[in-house]
C-alpha positions as CSV (number, residue, x, y, z in Angstrom):
1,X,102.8,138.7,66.6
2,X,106.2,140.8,66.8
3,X,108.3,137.8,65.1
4,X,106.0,137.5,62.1
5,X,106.3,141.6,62.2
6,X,109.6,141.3,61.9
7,X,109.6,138.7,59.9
8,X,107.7,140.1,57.2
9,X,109.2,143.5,57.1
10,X,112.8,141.6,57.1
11,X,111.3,140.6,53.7
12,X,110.1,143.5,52.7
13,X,113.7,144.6,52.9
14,X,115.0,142.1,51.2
15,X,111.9,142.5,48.6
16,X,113.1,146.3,48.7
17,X,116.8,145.2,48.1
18,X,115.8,142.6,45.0
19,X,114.2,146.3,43.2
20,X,117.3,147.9,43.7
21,X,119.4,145.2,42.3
22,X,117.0,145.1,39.6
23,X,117.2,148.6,39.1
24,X,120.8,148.8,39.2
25,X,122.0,146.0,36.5
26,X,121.7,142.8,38.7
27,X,120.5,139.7,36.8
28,X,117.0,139.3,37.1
29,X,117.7,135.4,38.1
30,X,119.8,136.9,41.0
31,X,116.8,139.2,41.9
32,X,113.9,136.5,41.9
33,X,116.4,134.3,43.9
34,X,116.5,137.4,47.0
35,X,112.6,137.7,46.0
36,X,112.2,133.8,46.6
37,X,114.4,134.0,49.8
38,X,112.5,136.6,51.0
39,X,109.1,135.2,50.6
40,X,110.3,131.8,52.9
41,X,112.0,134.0,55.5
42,X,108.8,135.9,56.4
43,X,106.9,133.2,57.2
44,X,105.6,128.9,57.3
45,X,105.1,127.4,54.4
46,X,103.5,124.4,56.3
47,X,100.8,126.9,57.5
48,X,100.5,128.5,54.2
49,X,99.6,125.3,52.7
50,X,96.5,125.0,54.6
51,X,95.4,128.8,54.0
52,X,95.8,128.1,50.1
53,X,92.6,125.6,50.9
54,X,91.0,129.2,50.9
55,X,92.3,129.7,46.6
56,X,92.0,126.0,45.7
57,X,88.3,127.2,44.3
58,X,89.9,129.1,41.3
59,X,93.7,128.3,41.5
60,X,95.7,125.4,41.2
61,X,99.5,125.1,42.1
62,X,101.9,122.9,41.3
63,X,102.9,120.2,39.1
64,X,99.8,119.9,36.5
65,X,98.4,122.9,37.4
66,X,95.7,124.9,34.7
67,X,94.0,127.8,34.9
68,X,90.7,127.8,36.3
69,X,88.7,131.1,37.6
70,X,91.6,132.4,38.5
71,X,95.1,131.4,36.7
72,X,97.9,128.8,38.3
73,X,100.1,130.2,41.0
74,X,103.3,128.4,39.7
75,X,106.2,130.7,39.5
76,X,104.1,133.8,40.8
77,X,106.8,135.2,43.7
78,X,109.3,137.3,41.4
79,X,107.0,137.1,38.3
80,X,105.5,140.2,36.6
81,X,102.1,140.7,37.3
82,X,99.6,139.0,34.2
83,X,102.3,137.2,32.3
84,X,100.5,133.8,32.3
85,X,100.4,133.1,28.0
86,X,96.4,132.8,27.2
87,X,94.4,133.3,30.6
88,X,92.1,136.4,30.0
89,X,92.8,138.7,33.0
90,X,90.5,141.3,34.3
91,X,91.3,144.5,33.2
92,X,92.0,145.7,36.7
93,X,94.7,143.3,36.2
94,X,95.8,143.9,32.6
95,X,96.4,148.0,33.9
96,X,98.8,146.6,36.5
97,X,100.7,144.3,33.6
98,X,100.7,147.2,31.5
99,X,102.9,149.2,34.1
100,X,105.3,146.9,34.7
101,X,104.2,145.7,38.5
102,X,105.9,142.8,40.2
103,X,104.5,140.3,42.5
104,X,107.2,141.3,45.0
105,X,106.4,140.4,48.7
106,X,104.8,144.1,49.4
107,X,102.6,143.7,46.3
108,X,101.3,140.0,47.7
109,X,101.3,141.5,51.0
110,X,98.6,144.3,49.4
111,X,96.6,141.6,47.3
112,X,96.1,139.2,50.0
113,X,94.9,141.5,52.5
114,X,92.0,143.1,50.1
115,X,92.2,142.6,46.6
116,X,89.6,144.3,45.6
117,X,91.9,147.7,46.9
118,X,94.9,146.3,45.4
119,X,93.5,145.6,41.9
120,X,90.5,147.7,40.3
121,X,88.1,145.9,38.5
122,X,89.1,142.8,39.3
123,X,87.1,139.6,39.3
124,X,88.5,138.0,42.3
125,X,85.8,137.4,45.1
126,X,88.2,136.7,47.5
127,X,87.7,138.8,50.5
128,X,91.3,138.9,52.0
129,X,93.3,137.7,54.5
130,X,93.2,140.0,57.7
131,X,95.4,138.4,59.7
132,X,99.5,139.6,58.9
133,X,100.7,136.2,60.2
134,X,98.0,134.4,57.3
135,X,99.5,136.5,54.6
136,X,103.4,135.1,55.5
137,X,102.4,131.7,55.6
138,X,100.9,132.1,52.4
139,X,103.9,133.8,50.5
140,X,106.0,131.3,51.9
141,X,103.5,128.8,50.3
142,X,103.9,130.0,47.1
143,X,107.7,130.8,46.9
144,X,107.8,127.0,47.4
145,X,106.3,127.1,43.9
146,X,108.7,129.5,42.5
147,X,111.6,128.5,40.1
148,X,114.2,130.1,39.9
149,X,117.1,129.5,37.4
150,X,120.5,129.3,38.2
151,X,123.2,131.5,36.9
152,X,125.7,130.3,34.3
C-alpha cells in the first residue's frame, strides 16, 4: 500500500506542478502532457481497465465512444471539467464548469472516491471507489485515453 502512496502523491506533485506551469505562462499542451504523465505514474492501467467495468453502465471510452448516462471519458485527464459540446450535465456539475475546475489527478482522486461529496447535485449513482490503489489504476486507465497535442 506504501508504493501506490507514493505513487499517487508523486502525481499529485506533478498534478500540483502542471497548475503552476499553467499559472505561470506554460502552454497548456505542455501542462496536460505533465497531467497525462502524471496520471500513468501513479498507477496500472492494466488494472484500471478492469475497474472501468464498474463505469461501462453510463460511460463509454475510446474510439466510438457517445454519451450515455453519463458523457464519454475520452480526453478527460487535463480537460476542464463539463466541456463535452451537447451532453446536459447536472448542475452539480455545470457549478464546477462555471469556476473553472480541472480534472487534475487530485480532482479524479476526490470524484472517484465519493462523488456525491465531490460534486453537489449530481446524478451519478456511483458510490465510489474506497480503495486508494482502485483509484490509480483507474486514472492511469483513463490518461491512456487522453490526447495530448504536440508542441510546434
Amino acid at each position: 500500500m506504501k508504493l501506490v502512496t507514493y505513487a499517487l502523491t508523486g502525481a499529485f506533485m506533478l498534478a500540483s506542478t502542471a497548475a503552476f506551469a499553467e499559472s505561470h505562462g506554460a502552454a497548456e499542451e505542455n501542462t496536460q502532457q505533465m497531467i497525462v504523465e502524471a496520471a500513468l505514474a501513479g498507477g496500472d492501467a492494466a488494472a484500471g481497465e478492469k475497474i472501468f467495468k464498474k463505469c461501462k453502465a453510463c460511460h463509454m471510452i475510446g474510439e466510438g465512444a457517445k454519451s450515455r448516462t453519463g458523457p464519454p471519458l475520452n480526453d478527460m485527464v487535463g480537460a476542464e471539467v463539463g466541456d463535452l459540446e451537447g451532453f446536459k450535465y447536472s448542475k452539480g456539475m455545470v457549478a464546477l464548469a462555471e469556476e473553472d475546475t480541472v480534472w487534475t489527478i487530485e480532482n479524479l482522486n476526490a470524484l472517484f472516491l465519493k462523488p456525491r461529496d465531490f460534486i453537489e447535485k449530481t446524478k451519478m449513482s456511483f458510490a465510489g471507489l474506497k480503495d486508494e490503489e482502485d483509484r490509480a489504476n483507474l486514472i492511469a486507465y483513463l490518461a491512456t485515453f487522453t490526447t495530448v497535442e504536440a508542441d510546434d
